[in-house]
C-alpha positions in Angstrom: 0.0 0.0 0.0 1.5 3.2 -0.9 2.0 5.7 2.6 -0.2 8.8 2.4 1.0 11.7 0.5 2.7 9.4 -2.0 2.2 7.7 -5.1 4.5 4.8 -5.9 6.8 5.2 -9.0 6.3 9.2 -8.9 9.6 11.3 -8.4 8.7 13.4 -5.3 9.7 16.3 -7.2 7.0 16.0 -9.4 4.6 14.7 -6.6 5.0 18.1 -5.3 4.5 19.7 -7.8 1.3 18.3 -8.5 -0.3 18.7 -5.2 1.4 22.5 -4.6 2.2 23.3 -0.9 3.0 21.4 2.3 -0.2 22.4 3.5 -1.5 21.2 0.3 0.2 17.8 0.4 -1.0 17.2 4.1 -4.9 17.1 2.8 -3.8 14.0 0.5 -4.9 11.1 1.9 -4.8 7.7 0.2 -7.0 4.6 0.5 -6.9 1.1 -1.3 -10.7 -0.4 -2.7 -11.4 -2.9 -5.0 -12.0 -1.3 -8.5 -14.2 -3.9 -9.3 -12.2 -4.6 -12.6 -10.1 -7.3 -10.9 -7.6 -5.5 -9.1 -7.3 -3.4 -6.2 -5.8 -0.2 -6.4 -4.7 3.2 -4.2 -7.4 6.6 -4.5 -7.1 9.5 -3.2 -9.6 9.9 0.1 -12.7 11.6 -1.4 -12.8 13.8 1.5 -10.2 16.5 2.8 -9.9 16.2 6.4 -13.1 18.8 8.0 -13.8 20.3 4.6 -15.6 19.9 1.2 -15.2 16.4 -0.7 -12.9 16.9 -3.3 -13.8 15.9 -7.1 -13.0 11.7 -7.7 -10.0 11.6 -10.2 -11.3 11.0 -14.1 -10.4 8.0 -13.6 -13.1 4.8 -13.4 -11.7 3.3 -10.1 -12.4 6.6 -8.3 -15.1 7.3 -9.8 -16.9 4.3 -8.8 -15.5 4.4 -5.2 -17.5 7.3 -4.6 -21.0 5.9 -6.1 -23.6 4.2 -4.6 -24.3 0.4 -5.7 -27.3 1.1 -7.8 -25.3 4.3 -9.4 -22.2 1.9 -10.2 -24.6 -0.5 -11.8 -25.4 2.3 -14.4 -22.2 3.5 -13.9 -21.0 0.0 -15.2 -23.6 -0.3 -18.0 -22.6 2.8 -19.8 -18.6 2.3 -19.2 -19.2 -1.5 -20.9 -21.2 0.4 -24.0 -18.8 3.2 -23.9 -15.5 0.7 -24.2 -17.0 -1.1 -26.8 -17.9 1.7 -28.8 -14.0 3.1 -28.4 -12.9 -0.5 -30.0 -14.8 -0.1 -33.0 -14.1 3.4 -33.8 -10.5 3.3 -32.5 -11.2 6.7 -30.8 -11.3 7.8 -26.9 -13.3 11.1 -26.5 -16.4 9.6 -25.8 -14.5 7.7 -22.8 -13.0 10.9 -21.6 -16.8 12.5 -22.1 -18.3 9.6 -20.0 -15.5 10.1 -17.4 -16.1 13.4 -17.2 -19.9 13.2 -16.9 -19.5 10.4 -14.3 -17.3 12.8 -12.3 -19.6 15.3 -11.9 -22.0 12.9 -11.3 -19.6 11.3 -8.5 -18.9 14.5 -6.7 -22.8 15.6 -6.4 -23.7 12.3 -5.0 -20.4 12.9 -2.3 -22.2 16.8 -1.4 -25.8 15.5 -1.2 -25.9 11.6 -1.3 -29.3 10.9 -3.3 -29.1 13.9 -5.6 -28.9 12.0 -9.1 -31.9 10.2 -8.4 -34.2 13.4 -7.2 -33.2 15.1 -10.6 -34.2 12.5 -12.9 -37.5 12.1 -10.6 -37.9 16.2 -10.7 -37.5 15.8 -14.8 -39.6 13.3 -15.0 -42.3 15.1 -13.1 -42.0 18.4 -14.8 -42.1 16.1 -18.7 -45.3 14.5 -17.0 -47.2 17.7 -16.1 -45.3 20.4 -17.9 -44.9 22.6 -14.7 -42.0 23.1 -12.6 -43.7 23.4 -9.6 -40.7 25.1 -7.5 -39.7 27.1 -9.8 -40.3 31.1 -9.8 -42.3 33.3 -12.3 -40.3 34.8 -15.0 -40.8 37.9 -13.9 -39.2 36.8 -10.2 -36.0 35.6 -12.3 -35.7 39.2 -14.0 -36.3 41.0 -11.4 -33.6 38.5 -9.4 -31.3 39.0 -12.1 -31.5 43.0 -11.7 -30.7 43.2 -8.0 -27.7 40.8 -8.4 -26.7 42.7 -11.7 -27.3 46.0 -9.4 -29.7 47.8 -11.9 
């Protein structure tokens, strides 16, 4: 297991560099998982000690260490498509999209665990009955947008 605030086979130099200050470098925590892909393998803590979560790496290991099960079952699903689509065409941006996506997706469900699932149930309900139902009059957002905007 590689000792927190280093990566094995990483000069320190760079090591540094990459995470920036002492201060900095203290925050980085590692932990080993199961990636689920037949190996087990060292992420960076998703949490900084007393503070915010920090974003999961683009990476599908971290991603998936900070998802729920039912999440890393669709999380899975579209990574399998994904790959397979990346064979055939021989080209990676829709990996780096889905990773990307995924990360987002990853970091919102760290913040407010459940989130995913009350926006696709909000959509839903808004394509159902063609109301937002929380959402303000048009004339509330303008008027919203001139007080920030300081007109």
């Amino acid at each position: 297991m590689a000792q927190a605030g280093h990566v094995q086979g990483v000069d320190d130099e760079i090591f540094v560099g990459m995470l920036g200050t002492m201060a900095e470098r203290q925050l980085f925590r590692t932990s080993t998982v199961s990636s689920g892909y037949g190996r087990a393998v060292t992420i960076p803590a998703p949490h900084r000690s007393g503070g915010e979560p920090t974003p999961p790496a683009a990476d599908p290991v971290a991603i998936r260490a900070c998802l729920s099960p039912r999440l890393v079952a669709e999380f899975d699903a579209e990574w399998e498509r994904t790959l397979e689509q990346a064979k055939a065409s021989k080209d990676l941006v829709g990996v780096h999209k889905l990773l990307n996506k995924w990360r987002h997706v990853a970091y919102g469900e760290m913040r407010d665990p459940g989130s995913y699932f009350r926006v696709l149930a909000k959509a839903e309900q808004i394509m159902q009955t063609g109301e937002n139902p929380t959402a303000g009059s048009f004339e509330d957002m303008q008027a919203l947008i001139r007080e920030r905007l300081g007109r």
